[in-house]
Structure formats: structure tokens, C-alpha cells
N, C-alpha and C positions, 0 to 999 in steps of 0.2 A: 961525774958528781959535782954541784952545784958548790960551789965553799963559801964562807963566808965575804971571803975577800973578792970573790966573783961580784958578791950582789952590793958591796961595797963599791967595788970598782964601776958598776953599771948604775949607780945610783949618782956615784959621781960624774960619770961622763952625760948623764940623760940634764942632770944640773946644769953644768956647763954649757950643754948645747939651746936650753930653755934660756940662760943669760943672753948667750950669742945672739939668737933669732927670736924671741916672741917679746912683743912688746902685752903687758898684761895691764889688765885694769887696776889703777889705784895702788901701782906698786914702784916706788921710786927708783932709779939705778943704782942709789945707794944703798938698797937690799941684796945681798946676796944669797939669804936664804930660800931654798926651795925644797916641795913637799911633793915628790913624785907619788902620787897613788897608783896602782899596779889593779890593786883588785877592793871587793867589797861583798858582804855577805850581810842581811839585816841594815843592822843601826854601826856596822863594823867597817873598815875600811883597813887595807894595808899599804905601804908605801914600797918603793921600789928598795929599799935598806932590811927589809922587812919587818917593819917595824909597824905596830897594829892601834889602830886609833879608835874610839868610840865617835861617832857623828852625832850632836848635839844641835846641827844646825839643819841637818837636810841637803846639807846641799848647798843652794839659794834659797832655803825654804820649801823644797817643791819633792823630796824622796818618801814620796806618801808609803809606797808601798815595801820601804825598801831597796837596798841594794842588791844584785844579782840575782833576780828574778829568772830563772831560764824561760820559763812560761813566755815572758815578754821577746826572749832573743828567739824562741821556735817561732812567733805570731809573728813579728818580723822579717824574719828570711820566708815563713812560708805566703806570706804576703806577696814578698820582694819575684819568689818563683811566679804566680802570676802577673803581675805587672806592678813595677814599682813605684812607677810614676806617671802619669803626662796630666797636663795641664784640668786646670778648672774654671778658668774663663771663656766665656761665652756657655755655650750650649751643653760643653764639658761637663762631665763629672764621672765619677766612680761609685760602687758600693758600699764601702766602708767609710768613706764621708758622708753618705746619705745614712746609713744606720748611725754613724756618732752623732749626727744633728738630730736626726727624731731624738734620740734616746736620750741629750743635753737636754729640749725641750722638755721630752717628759718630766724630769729631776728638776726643771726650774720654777721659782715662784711667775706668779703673774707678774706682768702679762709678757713673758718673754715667749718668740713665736718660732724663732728663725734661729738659724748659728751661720757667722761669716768667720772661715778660717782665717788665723795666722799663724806663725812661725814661733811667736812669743810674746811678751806680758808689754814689751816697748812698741813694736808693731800693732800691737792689741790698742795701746789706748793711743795713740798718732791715729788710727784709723777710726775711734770712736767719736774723738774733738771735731775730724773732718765729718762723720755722719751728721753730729748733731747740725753744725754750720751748714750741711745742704739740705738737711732736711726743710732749715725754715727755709734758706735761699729757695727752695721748691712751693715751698706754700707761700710765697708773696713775703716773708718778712725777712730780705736779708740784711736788714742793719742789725738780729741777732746775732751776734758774733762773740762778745763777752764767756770767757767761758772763767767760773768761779772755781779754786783750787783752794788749797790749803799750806800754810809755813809749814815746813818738814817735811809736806807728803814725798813720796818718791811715785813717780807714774812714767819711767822708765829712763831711758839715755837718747834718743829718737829726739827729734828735733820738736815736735808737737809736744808729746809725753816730756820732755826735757823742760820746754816752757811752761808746764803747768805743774812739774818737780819745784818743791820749795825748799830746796838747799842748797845751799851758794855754791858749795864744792861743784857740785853739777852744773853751774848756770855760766858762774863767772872765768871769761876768756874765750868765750866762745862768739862775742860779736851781737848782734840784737837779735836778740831771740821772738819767738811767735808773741803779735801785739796783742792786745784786750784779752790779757790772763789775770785775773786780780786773785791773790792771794790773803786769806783769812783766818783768824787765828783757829790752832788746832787746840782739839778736845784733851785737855792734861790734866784731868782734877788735881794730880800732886802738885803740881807748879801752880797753886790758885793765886801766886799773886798777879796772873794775866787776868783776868778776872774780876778786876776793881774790888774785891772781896763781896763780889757777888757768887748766886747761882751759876754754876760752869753753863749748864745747859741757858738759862735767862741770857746772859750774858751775849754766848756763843749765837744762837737764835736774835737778839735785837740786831748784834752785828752783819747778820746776813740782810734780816728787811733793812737794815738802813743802807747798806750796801749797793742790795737791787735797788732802791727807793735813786739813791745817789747816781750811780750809772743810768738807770732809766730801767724801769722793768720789760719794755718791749724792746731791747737792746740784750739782754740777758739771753746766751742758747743754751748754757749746760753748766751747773754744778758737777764736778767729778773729785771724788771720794773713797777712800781704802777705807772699809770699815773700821779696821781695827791698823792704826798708823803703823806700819812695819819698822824699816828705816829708823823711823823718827823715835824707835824707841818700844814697838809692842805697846804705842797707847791706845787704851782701851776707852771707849765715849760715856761717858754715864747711859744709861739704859734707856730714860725719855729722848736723848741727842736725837737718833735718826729720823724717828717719829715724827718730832717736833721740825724735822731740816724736812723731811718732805712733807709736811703740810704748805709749809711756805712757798718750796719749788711748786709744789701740784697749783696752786694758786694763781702763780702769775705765769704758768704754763712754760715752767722751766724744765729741761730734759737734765734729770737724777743720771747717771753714769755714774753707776759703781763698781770701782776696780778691785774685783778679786781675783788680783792674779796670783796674789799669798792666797788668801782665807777660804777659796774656793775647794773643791771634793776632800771634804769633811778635816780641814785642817782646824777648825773650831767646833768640831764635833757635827754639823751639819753640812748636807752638799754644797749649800753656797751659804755666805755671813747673812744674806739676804732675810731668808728664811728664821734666822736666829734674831733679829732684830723687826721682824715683820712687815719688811721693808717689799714694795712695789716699784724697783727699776725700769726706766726705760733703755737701759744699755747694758750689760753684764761683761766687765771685758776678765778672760779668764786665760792661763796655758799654765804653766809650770805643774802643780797637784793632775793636771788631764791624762797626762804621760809618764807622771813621777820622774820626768827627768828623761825617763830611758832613750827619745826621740824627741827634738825640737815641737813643739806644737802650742798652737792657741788657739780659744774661741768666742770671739764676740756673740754675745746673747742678746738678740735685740727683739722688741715689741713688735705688733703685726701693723703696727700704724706706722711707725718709719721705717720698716722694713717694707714697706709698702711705697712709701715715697721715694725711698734712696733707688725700688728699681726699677719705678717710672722714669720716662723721659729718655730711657736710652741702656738704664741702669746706672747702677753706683761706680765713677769712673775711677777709681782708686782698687789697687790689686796685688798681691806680691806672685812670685812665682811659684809658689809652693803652697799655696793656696789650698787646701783640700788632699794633701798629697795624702795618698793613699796606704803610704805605710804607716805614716804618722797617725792615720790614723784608727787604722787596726790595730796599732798597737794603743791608742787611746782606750777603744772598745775593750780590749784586756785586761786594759788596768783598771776602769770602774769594775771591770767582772771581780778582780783581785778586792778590791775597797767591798763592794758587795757579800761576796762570798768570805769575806775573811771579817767583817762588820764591823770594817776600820774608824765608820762615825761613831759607833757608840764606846770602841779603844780608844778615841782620840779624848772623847767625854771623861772616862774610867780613870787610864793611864795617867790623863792630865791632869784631874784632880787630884790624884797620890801625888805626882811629882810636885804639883806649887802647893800641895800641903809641906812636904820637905825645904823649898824654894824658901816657905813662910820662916820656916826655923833660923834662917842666916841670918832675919833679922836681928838677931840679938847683937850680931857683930857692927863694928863704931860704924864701919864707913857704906854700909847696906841702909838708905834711905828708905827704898821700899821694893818690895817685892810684889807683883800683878804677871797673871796669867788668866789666860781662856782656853779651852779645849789644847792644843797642841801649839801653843805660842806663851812666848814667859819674858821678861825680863826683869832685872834685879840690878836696879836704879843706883849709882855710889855717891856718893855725898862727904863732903872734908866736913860737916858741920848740922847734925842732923838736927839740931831746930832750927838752923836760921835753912835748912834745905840748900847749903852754898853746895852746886858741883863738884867734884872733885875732879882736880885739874887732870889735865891729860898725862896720863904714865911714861915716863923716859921709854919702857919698853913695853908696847900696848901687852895690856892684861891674854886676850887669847891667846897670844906665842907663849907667856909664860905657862898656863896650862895646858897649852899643846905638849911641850916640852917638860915641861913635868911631869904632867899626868895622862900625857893624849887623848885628855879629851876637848874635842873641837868646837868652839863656842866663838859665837860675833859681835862684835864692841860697835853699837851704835849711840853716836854722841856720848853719854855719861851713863851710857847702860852696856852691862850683859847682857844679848837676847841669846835667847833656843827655839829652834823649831823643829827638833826629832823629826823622825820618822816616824808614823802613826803605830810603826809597828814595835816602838822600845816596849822592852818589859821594863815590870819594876826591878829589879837587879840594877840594869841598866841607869833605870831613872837614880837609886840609891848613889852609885859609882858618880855620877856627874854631881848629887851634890856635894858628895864627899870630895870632891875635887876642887869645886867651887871654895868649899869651907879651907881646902888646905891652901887655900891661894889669898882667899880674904881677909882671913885672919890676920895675915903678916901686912898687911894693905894698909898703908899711913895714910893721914890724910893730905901729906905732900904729893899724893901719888905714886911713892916707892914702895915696891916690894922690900921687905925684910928679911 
């Protein structure tokens, strides 16, 4: 019989041996805390103490379907029983990467034609920056090089994706990083004083043509873009933004790369953000929502014109090893089965409108600047000063541990926000519990930054 002081004792020891050996992202030595999870069911997870959490974030954003799916763990071993892997370079390939690329195609806006495997959302866009740059190198114009980003964006940890990430934490110590990245202000309506107290959208739009205008427009290869800024916050663009950004690119014949490796299979209530802003990509870099996590996996979406150039000449010389790997992605093909048949875009719509109808309500408290959400993405903005909009300074003890530990439920502090990005699959129960969490935490919330 199992006793308390057993899974105490194994909680403790599994701790100690994660200090010893794992060096983890973003986590200082001067942390000793650790959050063994063991298991997970839904929007639920347990830890190795047994102690039981609500997931508020997904994950990375990416547990579309849920936690412990067995459906996904039978598709996978019975995959793995036929063959679990070999390669997909050259001439290679298997079945169930040939059925998840039709079946990506079919789900995507125009004019995406083709899917080029990866591992994940960092590999995804490293290997988009490079298509766009051979593409023109291919058609005579390689002084396009230029590739246009955004302050905040995150577009991975990869060295490519790292240079066209716009936040220092990620940039700075790491030595020169990828050259002709120009970064541009992001789409915040709440911070309008970037904005000269203009039109967000005017504004944002003159800065891009003067930009290309500046650099040269036959120098320009690729604008690349998160619909809805994760990272930086869950900002959301005003509604003409995308429209208005690719008229411009379509113009001077600039390559759109849209990175939804968040907003992708129905985390904004549609299969991709694309579709929901009426946007015409020529790149689609996607993974995390493909697999819901359960197996490593990404998918570049690309157009049948540079899909076309990148595998002339010899083909596209950039590749990882796992490229197409065939568990990854049968179990991809499972999990849209699961978002399909369970009709997680139109839950994500549903749910998510209850929950930032709830979100809205916090605003009544001092230090909740503002509250915004889309389909299954939210965050709820803190402020020491809510008409001048001053930040509230960084917490002696970040805000998620305190609600970990109070309330268990799991939430992510980017910059001067709370974000969430559930699982498509919370109920309202669920959604209720997290604000009532939120509310027992914000209340006591100075505008020193101290909890009370």
C-alpha cells in the first residue's frame, strides 16, 4: 500500500535529482522549487506529491485536445508496430505523412499547396526565413534578404527564429545574431501612446511602407508575423491590421510568413488565424495544436509557387532528421480526427466567449488595466496606475507561483500580463474556478507589486 509519506518521499527525491541533472529553460539556480507532474486527465494534471492542478495554459499553449487522450497513445504504439520511423529525405517517404499533408492542405486558406515537416514551432520558422531567402536567390533576386519582424514577437529559440524574436531576454549574450532582421512596432491598441496618438492600424501601415521604402523594396524577402502576439502578451491587432499589412507586402512582392505555431488548429476558434483575418499566406509555419503536444511535430504550409522553386535545382537543401516521421504523424492525423469529431473550433468560439465574458468582470479591481481575448487565448493586462496605463512593476514573487500554490491553478506571466490558453476542451466549471482564482489573487495585488 502506497502511503502518503511514500509519494512524499518520491516527490522529493525525483526534485532533487531534476536540480542535480537538468539544466531547464528560464529557470535560475537560485530556484529550488519543482513541479513534478506524474499524470493528466482533460484540463487537469497531477503532480508526483499528488497534488492536482487545473491547466490554464495548455501546456506551451498547444494541449488542444487535452490531457490523456488514450486514443492518441493506441495510434502511436500501433503506428510504432508497423514501422516507426526511417527517414524522408530524398525519395523517401511513408503514409501517414503523405495523408497529414493532403489533409493540412485541404483545411488551409489559399493558396497553401504543400506541408514541409518539422519537429516544432523553432525549427518551423528557422526553416521558413531560409525558404523565403532561396526562393528569390532562385529567381535571380538574391539581394532579397531583409526579412521584417516585429518588437515582442517570439518566433522561436533557433538561431534564425531567435533573430527575428523581439525580446532582448532571448537575443541578448548570445553574440551577432542573423543580419537584415528589422524589427517594427507591434499592434497594442492599449499602449496607444506608440502611436503618436494616431490610428494603431495608419500608423503601424505608414511604418511598414516607409520601412520597405528605406531599406529598398527589392531588398525586402519576407515579412513574418504571429497573428495574435503570444509572448508579448495575447495582443490582439485591430481587425483592418492584416488586410492592410498584406496589401502592402502583396505589392512590392514581399513573401507574408505567418507564424501560427500558437493560433493554428482551432486555438482562435478557426483551423488556422489565417482564415479568421482573411489573410492569403505564402508560408504557414505551424506544430504544437498538430499533435496537442502528445509527440513532437511541425508543419510548414507553403504556396505551390515557392514550393515549386525551393524543389527545383536539386531541391530544398535544408532538413532535419525527423522530418516526416511517421509516428508523429499519425498521431497528428488523430488528433485533427479528435478537434473534428469533438468540434473543438466551434468549443473554442463558445467556451472562450464565456470565459473573457468572466475575464471582463476583474476589471472592476485597481490593478487589471485591461482584459482581451480571442477564441481560446486571453490575457488580463496589470497596471500600478490605471489612467496614466503605468505597468505594474515586476512582483518580488511572480504572480503564477502564487496561484499555483494557492489555488492550483496554472497560469503564465508574460511582460505585465496574465496570459491563458486552456485546452479547447475546458468546460465552463473549469473556466468559473480560474477566475475565481485569478479574483482571489488580484484583489490583494498593490500596486507596488505585492501580494497582500
Amino acid at each position: 500500500m502506497t502511503t502518503i509519506a511514500d509519494i512524499n518521499s518520491l516527490d522529493s527525491e525525483l526534485a532533487l535529482a531534476d536540480r542535480r541533472f537538468i539544466l531547464h529553460p528560464l529557470l535560475g539556480d537560485d530556484v529550488s522549487d519543482r513541479v513534478v507532474m506524474v499524470s493528466g486527465k482533460g484540463c487537469r494534471l497531477t503532480d508526483a506529491a499528488g497534488r492536482e492542478y487545473l491547466d490554464a495554459t495548455g501546456g506551451l499553449w498547444l494541449a488542444q485536445v487535452g490531457h490523456g487522450r488514450s486514443e492518441l497513445a493506441e495510434k502511436a504504439a500501433e503506428q510504432m508496430r508497423r514501422i516507426e520511423y526511417f527517414t524522408s529525405f530524398w525519395e523517401f517517404t511513408n503514409e501517414p505523412a503523405i495523408r497529414l499533408a493532403e489533409r493540412l492542405v485541404r483545411l488551409a486558406p489559399k493558396p497553401i499547396a504543400r506541408a514541409y515537416y518539422t519537429s516544432g514551432g523553432s525549427e518551423g520558422n528557422d526553416a521558413a526565413i531560409k525558404m523565403a531567402r532561396l526562393y528569390f536567390h532562385r529567381r535571380g533576386e538574391p539581394e532579397r534578404t531583409w526579412i521584417l519582424a516585429r518588437t515582442g514577437a517570439y518566433h522561436g529559440s533557433a538561431y534564425g527564429g531567435g533573430s527575428a524574436t523581439g525580446i532582448d531576454v532571448y537575443r541578448t549574450g548570445f553574440g551577432p545574431l542573423l543580419p537584415d532582421i528589422h524589427h517594427l512596432t507591434p499592434p497594442w491598441p492599449y499602449r496607444s501612446e506608440l502611436y503618436d496618438k494616431k490610428d494603431p492600424t495608419d500608423f503601424l501601415v505608414a511604418e511598414l511602407e516607409d520601412t520597405i521604402e528605406r531599406l529598398g523594396p527589392r531588398k525586402v524577402a519576407a515579412f513574418i508575423g504571429e497573428p495574435v502576439m503570444g509572448v508579448a502578451g495575447m495582443l490582439i491587432p485591430p481587425e483592418d491590421y492584416w488586410s492592410r499589412v498584406q496589401e502592402v507586402l502583396d505589392r512590392h512582392g514581399i513573401i507574408l510568413i505567418l507564424d501560427e505555431v500558437v493560433t493554428a488548429y482551432g486555438r482562435i476558434g478557426e483551423w488556422f488565424a489565417a482564415q479568421h483575418y482573411g489573410l492569403e499566406p505564402d508560408i504557414i509555419v505551424t506544430a504544437k495544436g498538430i499533435s496537442s503536444g502528445y509527440i513532437p511535430l511541425g508543419a510548414n504550409l507553403i504556396s505551390e509557387e515557392i514550393a515549386e522553386t525551393l524543389a527545383s535545382d536539386g531541391g530544398f537543401p535544408h532538413g532535419y532528421t525527423y522530418n516526416g516521421h511517421p509516428t508523429a504523424c499519425a498521431v497528428g492525423l488523430a488528433n485533427l480526427d479528435i478537434i473534428e469529431r469533438e468540434n473543438l473550433l466551434e468549443k473554442a468560439k463558445t467556451t472562450g466567449a464565456y470565459l473573457l465574458e468572466r475575464l471582463h468582470g476583474l476589471e472592476d479591481i485597481e490593478v487589471v488595466g485591461e482584459v482581451r481575448g480571442i477564441g481560446m487565448m486571453f490575457a488580463v493586462e496589470l497596471v500600478s496606475d490605471r489612467s496614466a496605463r503605468t505597468p505594474l512593476p515586476t512582483p518580488p514573487v511572480p504572480l503564477p507561483d502564487v496561484l499555483r500554490r494557492e489555488t492550483g491553478v496554472i497560469v503564465r506571466n508574460c511582460g505585465h500580463s496574465l496570459v491563458l490558453s486552456p485546452p479547447l476542451v475546458l468546460t465552463r466549471s473549469e473556466a468559473d474556478q480560474i477566475v475565481a482564482a485569478l479574483r482571489s489573487v488580484l484583489e490583494r495585488l498593490r500596486p507596488d507589486g505585492e501580494v497582500g
